[in-house]
C-alpha positions as CSV (number, residue, x, y, z in Angstrom):
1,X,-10.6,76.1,-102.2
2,X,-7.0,74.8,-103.0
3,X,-6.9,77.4,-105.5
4,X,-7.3,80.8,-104.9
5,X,-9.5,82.5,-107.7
6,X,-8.1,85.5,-108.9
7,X,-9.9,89.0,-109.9
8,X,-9.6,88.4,-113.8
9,X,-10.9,84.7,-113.5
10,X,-14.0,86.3,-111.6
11,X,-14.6,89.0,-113.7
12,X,-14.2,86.5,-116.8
13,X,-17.1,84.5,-115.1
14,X,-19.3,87.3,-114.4
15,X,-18.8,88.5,-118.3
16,X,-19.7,85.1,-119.2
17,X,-22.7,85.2,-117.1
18,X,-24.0,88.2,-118.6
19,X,-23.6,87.2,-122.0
20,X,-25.1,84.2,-121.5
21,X,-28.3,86.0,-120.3
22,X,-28.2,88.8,-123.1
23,X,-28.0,86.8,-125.8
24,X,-30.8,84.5,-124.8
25,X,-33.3,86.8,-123.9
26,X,-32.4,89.5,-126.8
27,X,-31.3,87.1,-129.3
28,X,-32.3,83.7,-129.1
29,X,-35.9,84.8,-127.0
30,X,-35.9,82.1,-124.8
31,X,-37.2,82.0,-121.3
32,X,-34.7,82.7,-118.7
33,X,-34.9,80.1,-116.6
34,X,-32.7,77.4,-118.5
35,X,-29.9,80.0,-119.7
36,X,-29.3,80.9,-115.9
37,X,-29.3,77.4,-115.0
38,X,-26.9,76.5,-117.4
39,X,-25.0,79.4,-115.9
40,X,-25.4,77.7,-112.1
41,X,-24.0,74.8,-113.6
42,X,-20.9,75.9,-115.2
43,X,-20.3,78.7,-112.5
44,X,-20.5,75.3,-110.1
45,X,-18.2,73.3,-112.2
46,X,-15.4,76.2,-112.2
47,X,-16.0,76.2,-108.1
48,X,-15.1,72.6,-108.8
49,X,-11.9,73.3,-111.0
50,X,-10.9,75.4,-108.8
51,X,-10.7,72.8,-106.0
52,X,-14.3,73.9,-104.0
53,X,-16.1,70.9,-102.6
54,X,-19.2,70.1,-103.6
55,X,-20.6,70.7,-100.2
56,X,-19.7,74.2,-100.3
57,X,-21.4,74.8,-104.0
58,X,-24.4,73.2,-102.3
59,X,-24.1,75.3,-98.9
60,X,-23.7,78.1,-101.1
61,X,-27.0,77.7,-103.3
62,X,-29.5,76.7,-99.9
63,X,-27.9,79.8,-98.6
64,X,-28.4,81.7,-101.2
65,X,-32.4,80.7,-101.6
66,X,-32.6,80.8,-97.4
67,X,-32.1,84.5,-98.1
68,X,-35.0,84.7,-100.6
69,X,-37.6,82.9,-98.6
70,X,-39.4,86.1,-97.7
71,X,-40.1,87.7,-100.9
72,X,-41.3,83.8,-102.1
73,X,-43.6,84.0,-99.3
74,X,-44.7,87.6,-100.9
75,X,-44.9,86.5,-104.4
76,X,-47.1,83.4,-103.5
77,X,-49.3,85.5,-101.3
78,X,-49.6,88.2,-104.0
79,X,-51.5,85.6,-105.8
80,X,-53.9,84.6,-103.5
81,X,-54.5,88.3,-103.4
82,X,-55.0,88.7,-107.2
83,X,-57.2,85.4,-106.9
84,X,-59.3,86.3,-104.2
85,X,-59.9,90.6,-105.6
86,X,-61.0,89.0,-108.8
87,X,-63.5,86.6,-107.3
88,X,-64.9,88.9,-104.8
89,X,-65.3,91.8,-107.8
90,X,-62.7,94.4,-106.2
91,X,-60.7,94.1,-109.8
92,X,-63.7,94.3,-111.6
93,X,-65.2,97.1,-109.9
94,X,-62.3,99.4,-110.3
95,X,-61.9,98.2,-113.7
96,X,-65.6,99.7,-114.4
97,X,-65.1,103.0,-112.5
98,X,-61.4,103.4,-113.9
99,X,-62.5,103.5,-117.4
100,X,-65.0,106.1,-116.8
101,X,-62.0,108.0,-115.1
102,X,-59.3,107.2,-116.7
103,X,-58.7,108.5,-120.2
104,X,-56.3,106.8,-123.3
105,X,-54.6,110.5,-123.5
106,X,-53.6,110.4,-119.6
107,X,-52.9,107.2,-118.7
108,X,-49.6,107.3,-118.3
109,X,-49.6,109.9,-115.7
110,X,-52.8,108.7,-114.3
111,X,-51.0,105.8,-113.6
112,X,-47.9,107.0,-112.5
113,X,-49.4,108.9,-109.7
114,X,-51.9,106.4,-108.4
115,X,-48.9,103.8,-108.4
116,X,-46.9,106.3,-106.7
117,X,-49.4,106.8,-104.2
118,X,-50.5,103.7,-103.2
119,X,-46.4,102.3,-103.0
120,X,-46.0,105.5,-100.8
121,X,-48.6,103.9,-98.2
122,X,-47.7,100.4,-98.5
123,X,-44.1,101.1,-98.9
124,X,-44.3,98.1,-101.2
125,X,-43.9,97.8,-104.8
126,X,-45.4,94.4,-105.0
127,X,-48.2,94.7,-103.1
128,X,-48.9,97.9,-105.4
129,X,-48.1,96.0,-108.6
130,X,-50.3,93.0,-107.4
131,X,-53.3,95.4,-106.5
132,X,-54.2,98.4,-108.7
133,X,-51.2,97.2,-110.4
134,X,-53.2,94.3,-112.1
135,X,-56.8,96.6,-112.6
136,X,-54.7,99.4,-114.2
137,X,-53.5,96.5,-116.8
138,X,-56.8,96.1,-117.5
139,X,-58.0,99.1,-118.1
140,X,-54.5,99.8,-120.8
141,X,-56.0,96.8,-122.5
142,X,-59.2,98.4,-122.3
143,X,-58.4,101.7,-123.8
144,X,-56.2,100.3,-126.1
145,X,-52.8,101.8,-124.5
146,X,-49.6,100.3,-125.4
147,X,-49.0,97.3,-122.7
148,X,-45.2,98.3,-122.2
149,X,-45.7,101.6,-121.7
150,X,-48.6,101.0,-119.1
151,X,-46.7,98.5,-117.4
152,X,-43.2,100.9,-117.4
153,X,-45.5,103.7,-115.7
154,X,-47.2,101.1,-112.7
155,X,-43.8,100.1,-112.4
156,X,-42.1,103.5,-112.1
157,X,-44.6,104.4,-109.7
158,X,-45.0,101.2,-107.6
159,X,-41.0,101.6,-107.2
160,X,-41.2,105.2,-106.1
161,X,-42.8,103.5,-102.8
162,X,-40.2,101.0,-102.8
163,X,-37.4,103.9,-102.5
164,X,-38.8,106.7,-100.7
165,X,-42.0,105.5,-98.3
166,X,-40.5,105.1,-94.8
167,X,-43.0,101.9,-94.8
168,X,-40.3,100.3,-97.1
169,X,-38.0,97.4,-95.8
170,X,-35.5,98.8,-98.3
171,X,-35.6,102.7,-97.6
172,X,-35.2,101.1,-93.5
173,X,-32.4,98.2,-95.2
174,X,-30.5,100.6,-96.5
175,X,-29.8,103.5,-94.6
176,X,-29.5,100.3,-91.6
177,X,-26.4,98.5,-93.2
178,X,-25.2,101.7,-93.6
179,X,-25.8,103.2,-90.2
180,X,-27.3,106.5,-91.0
181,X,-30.8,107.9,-90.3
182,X,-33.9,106.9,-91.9
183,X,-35.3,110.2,-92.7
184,X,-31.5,111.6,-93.1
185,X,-31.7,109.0,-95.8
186,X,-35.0,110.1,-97.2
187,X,-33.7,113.6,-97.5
188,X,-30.5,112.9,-98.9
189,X,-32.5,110.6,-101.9
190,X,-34.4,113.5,-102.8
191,X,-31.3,115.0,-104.8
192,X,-32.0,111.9,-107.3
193,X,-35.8,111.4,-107.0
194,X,-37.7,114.6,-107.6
195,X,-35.6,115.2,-111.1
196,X,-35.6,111.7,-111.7
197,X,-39.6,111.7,-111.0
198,X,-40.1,114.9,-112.9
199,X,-38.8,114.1,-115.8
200,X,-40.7,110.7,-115.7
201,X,-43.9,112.5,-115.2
202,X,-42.7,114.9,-118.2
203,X,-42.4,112.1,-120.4
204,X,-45.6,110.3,-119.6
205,X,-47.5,113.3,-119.9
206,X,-45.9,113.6,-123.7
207,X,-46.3,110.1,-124.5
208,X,-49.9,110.2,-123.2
209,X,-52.2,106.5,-124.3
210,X,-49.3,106.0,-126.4
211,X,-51.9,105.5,-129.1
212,X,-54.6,104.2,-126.9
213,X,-57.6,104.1,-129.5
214,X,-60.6,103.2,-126.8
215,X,-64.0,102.4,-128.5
216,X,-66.7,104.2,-126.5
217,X,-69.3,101.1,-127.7
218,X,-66.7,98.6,-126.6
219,X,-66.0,100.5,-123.2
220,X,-69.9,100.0,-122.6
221,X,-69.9,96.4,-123.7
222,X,-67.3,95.1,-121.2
223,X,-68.7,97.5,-118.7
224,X,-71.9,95.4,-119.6
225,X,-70.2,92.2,-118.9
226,X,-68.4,93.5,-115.7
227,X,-71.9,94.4,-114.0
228,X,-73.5,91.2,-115.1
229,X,-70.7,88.9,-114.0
230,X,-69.3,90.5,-110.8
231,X,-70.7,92.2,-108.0
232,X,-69.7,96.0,-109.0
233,X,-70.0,97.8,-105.1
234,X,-68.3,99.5,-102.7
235,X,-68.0,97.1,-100.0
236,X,-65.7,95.3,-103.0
237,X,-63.3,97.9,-101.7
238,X,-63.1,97.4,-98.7
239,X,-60.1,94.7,-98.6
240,X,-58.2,97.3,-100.4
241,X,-58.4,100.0,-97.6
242,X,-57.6,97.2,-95.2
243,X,-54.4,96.7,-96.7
244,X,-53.7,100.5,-96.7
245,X,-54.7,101.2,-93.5
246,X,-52.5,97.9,-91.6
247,X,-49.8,98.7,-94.1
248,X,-49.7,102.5,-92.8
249,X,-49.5,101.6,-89.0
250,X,-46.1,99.1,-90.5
251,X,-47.8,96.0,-89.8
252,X,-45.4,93.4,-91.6
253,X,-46.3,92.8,-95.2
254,X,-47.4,89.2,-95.4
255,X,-50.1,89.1,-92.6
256,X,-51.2,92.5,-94.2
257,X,-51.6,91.0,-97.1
258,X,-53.4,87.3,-95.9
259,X,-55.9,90.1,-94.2
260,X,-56.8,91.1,-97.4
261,X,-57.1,87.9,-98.3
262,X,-59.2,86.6,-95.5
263,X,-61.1,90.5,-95.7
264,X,-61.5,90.0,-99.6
265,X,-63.3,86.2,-99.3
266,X,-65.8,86.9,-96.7
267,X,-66.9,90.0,-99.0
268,X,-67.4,87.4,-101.6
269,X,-69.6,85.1,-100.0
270,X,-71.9,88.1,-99.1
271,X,-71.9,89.2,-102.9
272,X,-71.0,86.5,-105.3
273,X,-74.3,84.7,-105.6
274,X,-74.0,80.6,-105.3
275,X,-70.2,80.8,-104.1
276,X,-69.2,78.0,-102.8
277,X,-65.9,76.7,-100.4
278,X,-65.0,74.6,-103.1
279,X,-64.9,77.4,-105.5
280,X,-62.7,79.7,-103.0
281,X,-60.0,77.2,-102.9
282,X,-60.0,76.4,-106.6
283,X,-59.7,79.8,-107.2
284,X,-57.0,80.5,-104.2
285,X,-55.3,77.3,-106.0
286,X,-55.3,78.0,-109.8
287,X,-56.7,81.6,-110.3
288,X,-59.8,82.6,-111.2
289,X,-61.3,80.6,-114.2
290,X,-64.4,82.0,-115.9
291,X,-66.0,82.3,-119.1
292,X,-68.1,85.5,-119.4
293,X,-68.7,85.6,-123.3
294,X,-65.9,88.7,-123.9
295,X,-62.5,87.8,-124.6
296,X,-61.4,91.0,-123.6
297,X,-62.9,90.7,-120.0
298,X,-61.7,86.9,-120.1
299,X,-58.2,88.2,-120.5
300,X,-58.2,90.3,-117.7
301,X,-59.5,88.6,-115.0
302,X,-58.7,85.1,-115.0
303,X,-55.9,86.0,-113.1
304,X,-53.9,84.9,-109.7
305,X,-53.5,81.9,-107.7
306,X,-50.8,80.4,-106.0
307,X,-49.9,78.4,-109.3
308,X,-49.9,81.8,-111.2
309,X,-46.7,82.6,-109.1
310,X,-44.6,79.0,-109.7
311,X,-42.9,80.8,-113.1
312,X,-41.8,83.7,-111.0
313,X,-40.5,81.7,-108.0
314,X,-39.1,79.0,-110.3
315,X,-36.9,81.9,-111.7
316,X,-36.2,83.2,-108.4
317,X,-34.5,80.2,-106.8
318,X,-32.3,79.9,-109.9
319,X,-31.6,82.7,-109.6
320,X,-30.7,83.0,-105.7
321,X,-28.7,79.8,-106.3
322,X,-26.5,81.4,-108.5
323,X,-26.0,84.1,-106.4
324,X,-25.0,82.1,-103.1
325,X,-22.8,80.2,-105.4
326,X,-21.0,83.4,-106.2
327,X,-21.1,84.6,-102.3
328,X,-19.8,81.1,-101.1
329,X,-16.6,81.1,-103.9
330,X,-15.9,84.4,-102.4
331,X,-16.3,86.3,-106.0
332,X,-18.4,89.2,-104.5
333,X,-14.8,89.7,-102.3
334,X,-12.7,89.7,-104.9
335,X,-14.9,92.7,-106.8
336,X,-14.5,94.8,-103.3
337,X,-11.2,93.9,-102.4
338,X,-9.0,96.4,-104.8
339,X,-11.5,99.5,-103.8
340,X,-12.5,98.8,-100.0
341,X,-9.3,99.9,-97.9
342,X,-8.2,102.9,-100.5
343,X,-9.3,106.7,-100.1
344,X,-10.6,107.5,-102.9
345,X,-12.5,110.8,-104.6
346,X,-16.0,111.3,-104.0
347,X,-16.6,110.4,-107.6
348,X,-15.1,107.5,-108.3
349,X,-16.1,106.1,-105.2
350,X,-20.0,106.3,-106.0
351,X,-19.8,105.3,-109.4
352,X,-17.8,102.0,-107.9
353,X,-20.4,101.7,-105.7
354,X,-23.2,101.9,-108.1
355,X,-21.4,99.3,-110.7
356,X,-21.4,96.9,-107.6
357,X,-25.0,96.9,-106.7
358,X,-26.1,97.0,-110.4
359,X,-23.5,93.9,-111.3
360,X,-24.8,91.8,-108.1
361,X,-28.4,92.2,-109.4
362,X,-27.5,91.3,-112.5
363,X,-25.6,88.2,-111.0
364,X,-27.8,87.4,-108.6
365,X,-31.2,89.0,-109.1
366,X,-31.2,90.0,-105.5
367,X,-32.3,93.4,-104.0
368,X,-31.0,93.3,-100.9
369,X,-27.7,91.4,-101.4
370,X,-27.2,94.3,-103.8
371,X,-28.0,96.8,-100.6
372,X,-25.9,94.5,-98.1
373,X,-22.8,93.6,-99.7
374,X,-21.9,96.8,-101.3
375,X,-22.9,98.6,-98.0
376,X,-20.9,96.8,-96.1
377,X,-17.2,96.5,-97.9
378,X,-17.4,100.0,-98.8
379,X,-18.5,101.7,-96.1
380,X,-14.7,101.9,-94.5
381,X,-13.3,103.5,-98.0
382,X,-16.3,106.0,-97.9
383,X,-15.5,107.0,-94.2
384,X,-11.8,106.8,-94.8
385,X,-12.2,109.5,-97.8
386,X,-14.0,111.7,-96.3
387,X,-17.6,110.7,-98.4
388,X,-20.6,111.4,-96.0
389,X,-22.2,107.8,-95.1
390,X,-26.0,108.7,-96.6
391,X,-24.3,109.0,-100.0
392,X,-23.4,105.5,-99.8
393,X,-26.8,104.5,-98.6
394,X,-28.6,106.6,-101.6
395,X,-26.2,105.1,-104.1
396,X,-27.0,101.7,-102.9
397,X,-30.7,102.8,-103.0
398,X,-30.6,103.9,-106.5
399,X,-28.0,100.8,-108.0
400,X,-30.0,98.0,-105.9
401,X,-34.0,98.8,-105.1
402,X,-34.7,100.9,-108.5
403,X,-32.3,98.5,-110.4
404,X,-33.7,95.0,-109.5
405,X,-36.9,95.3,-111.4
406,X,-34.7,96.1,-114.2
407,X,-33.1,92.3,-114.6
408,X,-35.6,89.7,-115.9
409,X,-34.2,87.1,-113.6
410,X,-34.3,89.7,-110.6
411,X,-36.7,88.4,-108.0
412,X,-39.0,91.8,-108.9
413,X,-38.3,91.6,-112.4
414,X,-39.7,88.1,-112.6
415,X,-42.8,89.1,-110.4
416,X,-43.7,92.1,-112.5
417,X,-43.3,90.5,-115.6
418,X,-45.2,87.4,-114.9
419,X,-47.7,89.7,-112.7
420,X,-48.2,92.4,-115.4
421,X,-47.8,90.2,-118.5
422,X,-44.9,92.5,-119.8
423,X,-41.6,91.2,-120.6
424,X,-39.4,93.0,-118.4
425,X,-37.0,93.2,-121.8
426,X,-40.1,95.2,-123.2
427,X,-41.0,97.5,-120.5
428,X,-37.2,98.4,-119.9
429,X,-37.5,101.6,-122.0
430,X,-40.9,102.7,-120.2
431,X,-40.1,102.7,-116.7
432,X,-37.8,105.9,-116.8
433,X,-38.0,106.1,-113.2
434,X,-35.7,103.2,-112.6
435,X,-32.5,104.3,-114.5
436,X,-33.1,108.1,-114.8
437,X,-32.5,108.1,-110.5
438,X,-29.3,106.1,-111.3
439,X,-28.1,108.5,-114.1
440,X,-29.2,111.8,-111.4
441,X,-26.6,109.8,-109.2
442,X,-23.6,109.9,-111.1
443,X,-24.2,113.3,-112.3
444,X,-24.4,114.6,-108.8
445,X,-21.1,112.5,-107.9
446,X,-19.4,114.3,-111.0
447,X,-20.7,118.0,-110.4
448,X,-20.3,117.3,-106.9
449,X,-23.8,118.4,-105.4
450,X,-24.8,117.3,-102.4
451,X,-22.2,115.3,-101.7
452,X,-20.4,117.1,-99.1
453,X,-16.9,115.2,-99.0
454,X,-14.6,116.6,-96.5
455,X,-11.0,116.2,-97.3
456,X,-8.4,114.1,-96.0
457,X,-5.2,113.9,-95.3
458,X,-4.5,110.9,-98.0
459,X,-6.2,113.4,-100.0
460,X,-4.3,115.8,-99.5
461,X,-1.8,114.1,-99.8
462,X,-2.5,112.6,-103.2
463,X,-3.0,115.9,-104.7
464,X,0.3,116.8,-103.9
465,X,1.7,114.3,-105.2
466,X,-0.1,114.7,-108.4
């Protein structure tokens, strides 16, 4: 650029940004998707101003959407996986057991713990949202529990996966940019997720069905349906356990999940009377469409498809756009540059940390951008002041996997919502996991637990001085 941007220009751009956001989706109630566009826009006109070619801009948004292509792949492969479960009855047979199981007065924790353990074997949150995700949904809808307080537990739980399961790209991401071990970095995140967890599991356990009023004759009726209208048997299940079991010996996630796809159909054509090819890839296409008599069950399972997921991916490449516009005018830089080369306390250092993963999700909507960058410009300041590396890894952890699903426009945010049917602006309050392990994070920066910073000789050196 001719011009060199300065610090308050990129801050005024990323206030802007923000703004723009809040106000539509809180205010105005608007879908995202234009409001950050208009943001791309303006964000690439400023490049402009500021004398950036329009080759860059351009370089900067394919970059930034290059970098997204795999959880695309996900999300569109998470809907052939909704598609093909209802179809071949494995969402309508756990529906019909999990409502003699599951009552109003404990969903919340039953959900929270099935969630957690499912993500804990997949080590993926949208696998586990996508899955039991979708048939605990129906079941809430069933029972007549509050739909953003179900969703805020199947999300605290499918996230808990996401952070801590060793099968997670993010809990390997992290501690990898970083350079510290795995399971060092499993330990060292236990500070912030067993209160963080406890507490959620408090809270759900208070909050119970949320007033979840279930009608026993109602129950019966859709049961009714259920059994008449889908094959309701165990060999249903058995594309589930596939995924479990590949996902457990860290197969990668999208041939896992095309196996459960490919498991799921073939299950179909053994129990679905009068199913047809034709009817697979209509299904596989647009999600299943069926008519069983009962709104209820309607609402529940026509579900999925690879056109289910063109709202969420739409979103997405807005919003990696924006984010490789940011990268390619070298904003992200400026934000690092005062704090990266300065010793600094343990403290201050985390919470500067934890801003910068949470702002570049808000920004860009991207988990791992929000792992890498951070990661990587401060890992020199936390080695230089003396701040053990795996509390830079847990902090990145915390601000940038638990964060994501947090930000409507965040490529998990838009999945979940779209997935669940649960404004992410709705289910915010529910899904206590998310920021409570953020809030643990700080507070062990400020008290000082577990962080273990050894002192320095600028540190010393500082304190003298002061």
């Amino acid at each position: 650029m001719k011009k060199q941007m300065k610090l308050p220009v990129a801050l005024g751009m990323f206030t802007m940004i923000f703004a723009v956001m809040f106000t539509s989706l809180v205010y105005i109630k608007v879908e995202p998707h234009i409001p950050l566009l208009a943001c791309l826009i303006l964000l690439g006109a400023v490049g402009v101003a500021f004398g950036a070619q329009w080759k860059t801009i351009e370089k900067g948004i394919f970059n930034g959407i290059i970098a997204g292509l795999q959880p695309i792949m996900i999300l569109l492969t998470v809907g052939l996986v909704i598609a093909s479960w209802m179809l071949s009855g494995t969402v309508p047979t756990l529906l019909f057991y999990g409502m003699d199981i599951i009552q109003p007065e404990w969903f919340a924790v039953s959900a929270l713990i099935i969630t957690v353990i499912v993500s804990s074997f997949t080590g993926s949150s949208f696998t586990t949202v996508g899955t039991v995700g979708v048939a605990l949904m129906g079941i809430s809808h069933v029972l007549g529990v509050n739909p953003a307080l179900a969703a805020g537990a199947i999300v605290s739980g499918a996230c808990f996966g996401d952070k801590m399961s060793p099968l997670s790209d993010s809990t390997n991401f992290a501690p990898g940019v970083v350079g510290v071990n795995m399971f060092e970095h499993i330990r060292h995140m236990m500070w912030t997720t067993v209160p963080a967890f406890i507490l959620t599991a408090i809270a759900f356990f208070v909050l119970g069905g949320s007033g979840g009023n279930a009608n026993l004759q109602e129950i019966k009726e859709i049961q009714s349906v259920l059994s008449s209208e889908f094959p309701i048997h165990l060999l249903t299940l058995i594309s589930p356990v596939v995924v479990l079991v590949l996902a457990f010996r860290k197969l990668p996630i999208i041939p896992i999940l095309l196996a459960g796809v490919t498991v799921s159909i073939i299950v179909g054509f053994f129990l679905v009377p009068d199913l047809t090819l034709q009817k697979v890839i209509n299904t596989m296409q647009n999600g299943l469409q069926t008519q069983t008599g009962n709104e209820t069950v309607d609402t529940i399972v026509n579900k999925g498809g690879l056109m289910s997921m063109m709202w969420s991916i739409s979103l997405v490449l807005i919003a990696l756009g924006l984010g490789g516009v940011i990268q390619a005018l070298g904003m992200f830089d400026l934000l690092f540059g005062a704090v990266k080369n300065t010793t600094q306390k343990a403290s201050k250092l985390i919470a500067t940390t934890l801003a910068s993963s949470v702002g570049i999700n808000l920004l860009a909507g991207e988990m791992y951008l929000s792992i890498l960058l951070p990661g990587q410009a401060l890992k020199d300041a936390y080695i230089k002041s003396g701040v053990p590396l795996k509390n830079l890894s847990r902090t990145v952890e915390d601000g940038g996997t638990l964060v994501n699903p947090l930000v409507p426009w965040s490529v998990s945010g838009a999945f979940f919502a779209s997935t669940l049917g649960v404004s992410v602006i709705e289910y915010i309050p529910y899904a206590l996991f998310l920021w409570l392990s953020p809030m643990f994070t700080l507070l062990l920066a400020y008290t000082g637990w577990s962080i273990g910073q050894k002192k320095t000789n600028s540190l010393e050196n500082d304190h003298t001085a002061a």
